[in-house]
C-alpha positions as CSV (number, residue, x, y, z in Angstrom):
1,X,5.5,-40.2,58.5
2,X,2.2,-39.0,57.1
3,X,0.5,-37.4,59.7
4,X,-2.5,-35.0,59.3
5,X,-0.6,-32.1,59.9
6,X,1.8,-32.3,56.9
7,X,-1.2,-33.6,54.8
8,X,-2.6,-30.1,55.6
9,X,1.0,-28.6,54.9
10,X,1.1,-30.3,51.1
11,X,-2.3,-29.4,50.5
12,X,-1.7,-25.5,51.2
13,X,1.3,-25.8,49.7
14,X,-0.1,-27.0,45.9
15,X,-2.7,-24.3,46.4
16,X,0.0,-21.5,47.0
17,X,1.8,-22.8,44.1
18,X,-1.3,-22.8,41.6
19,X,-2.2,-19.7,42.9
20,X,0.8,-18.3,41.8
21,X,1.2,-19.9,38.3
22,X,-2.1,-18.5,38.0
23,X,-1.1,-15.0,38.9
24,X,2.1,-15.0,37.0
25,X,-0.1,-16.6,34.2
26,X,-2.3,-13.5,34.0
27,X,0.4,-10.9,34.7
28,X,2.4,-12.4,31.2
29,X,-1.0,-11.9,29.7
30,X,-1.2,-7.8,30.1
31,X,2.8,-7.7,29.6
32,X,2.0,-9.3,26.6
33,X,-0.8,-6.8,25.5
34,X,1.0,-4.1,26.1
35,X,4.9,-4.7,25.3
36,X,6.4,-3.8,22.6
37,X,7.4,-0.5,21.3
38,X,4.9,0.7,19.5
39,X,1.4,-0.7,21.6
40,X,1.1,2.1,24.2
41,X,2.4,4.9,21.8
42,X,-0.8,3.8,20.2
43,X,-3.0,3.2,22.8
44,X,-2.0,7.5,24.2
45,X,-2.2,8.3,20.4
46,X,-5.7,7.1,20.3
47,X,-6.7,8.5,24.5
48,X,-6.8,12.1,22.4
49,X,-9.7,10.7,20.5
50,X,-10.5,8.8,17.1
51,X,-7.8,9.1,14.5
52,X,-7.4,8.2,11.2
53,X,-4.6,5.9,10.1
54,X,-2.1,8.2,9.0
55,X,-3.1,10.6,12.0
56,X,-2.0,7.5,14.0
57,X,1.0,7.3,11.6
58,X,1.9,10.8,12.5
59,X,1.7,11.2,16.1
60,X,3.2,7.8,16.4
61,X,6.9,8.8,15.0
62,X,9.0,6.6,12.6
63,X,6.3,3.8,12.7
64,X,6.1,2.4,9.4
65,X,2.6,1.4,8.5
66,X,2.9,-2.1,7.9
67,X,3.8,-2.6,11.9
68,X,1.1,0.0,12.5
69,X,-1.8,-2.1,10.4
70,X,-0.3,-5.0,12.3
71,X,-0.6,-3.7,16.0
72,X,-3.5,-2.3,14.7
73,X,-5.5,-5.4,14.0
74,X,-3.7,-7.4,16.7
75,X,-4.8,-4.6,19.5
76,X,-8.2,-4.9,17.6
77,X,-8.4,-8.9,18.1
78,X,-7.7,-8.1,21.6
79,X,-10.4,-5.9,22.1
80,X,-8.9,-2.7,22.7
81,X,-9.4,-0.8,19.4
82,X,-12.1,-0.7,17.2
83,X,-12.5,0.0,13.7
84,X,-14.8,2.2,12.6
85,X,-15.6,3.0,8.9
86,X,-18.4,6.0,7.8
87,X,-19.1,4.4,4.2
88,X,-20.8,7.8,3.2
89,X,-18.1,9.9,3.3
90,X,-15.7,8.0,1.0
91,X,-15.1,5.3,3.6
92,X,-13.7,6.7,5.5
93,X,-11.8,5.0,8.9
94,X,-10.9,6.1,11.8
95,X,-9.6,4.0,14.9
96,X,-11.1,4.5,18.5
97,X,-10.3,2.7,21.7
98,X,-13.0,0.6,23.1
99,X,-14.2,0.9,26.8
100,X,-12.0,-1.9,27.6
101,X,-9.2,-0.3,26.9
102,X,-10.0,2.5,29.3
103,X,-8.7,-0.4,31.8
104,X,-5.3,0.3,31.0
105,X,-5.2,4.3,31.5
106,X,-4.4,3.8,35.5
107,X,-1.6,1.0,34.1
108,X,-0.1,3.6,32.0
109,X,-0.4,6.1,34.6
110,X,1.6,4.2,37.1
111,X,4.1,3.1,34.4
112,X,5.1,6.3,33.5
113,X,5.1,7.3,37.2
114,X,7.5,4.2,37.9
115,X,9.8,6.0,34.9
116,X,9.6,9.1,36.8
117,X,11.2,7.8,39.9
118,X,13.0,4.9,38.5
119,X,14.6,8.1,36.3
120,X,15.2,10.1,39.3
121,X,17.3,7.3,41.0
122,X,19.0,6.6,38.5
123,X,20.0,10.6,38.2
124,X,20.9,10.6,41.7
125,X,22.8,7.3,41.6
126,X,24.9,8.9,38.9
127,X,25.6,11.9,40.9
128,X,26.6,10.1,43.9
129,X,29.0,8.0,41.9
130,X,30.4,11.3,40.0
131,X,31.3,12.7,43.5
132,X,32.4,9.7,44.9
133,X,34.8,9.5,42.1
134,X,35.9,13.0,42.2
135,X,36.5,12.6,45.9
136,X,38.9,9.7,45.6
């Protein structure tokens, strides 16, 4: 029976649902920007200041520079780091985050305060077990 009250129900129902295929829409979108191995690597590379490639190369360990000229321009299309040549001094380039990317620094933050903890439990999972194991 279609009565107005499950009319209503439908209706809130396909909004809930759109609503979250939206959000899970946009929360693929920054996975995306920042997964990989080498993307924030990069990105806390470049948070010391501009670099030059192989400064990048360095800091970044056992990167090889064709994936780094590939994150590189892909983080670059994105909008997060820009390029920046100084054609009087022998052209030279260095790299620089953009203000955008100064969106991600509380993302990295609590990332690598998730690790912390997610660390910690696991160390104390381990321990528990190791006793456990011990006591039987």
């Amino acid at each position: 029976m279609n009565t107005p009250e499950n009319a209503t129900s439908y209706i809130q129902q396909v909004r809930f649902a759109s609503k979250c295929k939206s959000e899970i829409a946009s929360i693929m979108d920054a996975i995306y920007m920042i997964s990989g191995k080498w993307r924030i690597p990069i990105l806390l590379a470049l948070m010391e200041g501009n670099k030059r490639f192989s400064e990048i190369q360095k800091e970044v360990h056992k990167i090889a520079s064709k994936v780094l000229a590939h994150e590189l321009k892909e983080m670059e299309l994105n909008g997060f780091v820009k390029k920046k040549t100084d054609y009087q001094s022998r052209a030279k380039t260095e790299y620089q985050l953009t203000d955008y990317s100064s969106s991600l620094k509380p993302i990295i933050k609590s990332l690598r305060d998730f690790g912390i903890q997610h660390r910690k439990k696991m160390r104390e999972e381990s321990y528990q077990r190791k006793n456990a194991l011990a006591d039987y």
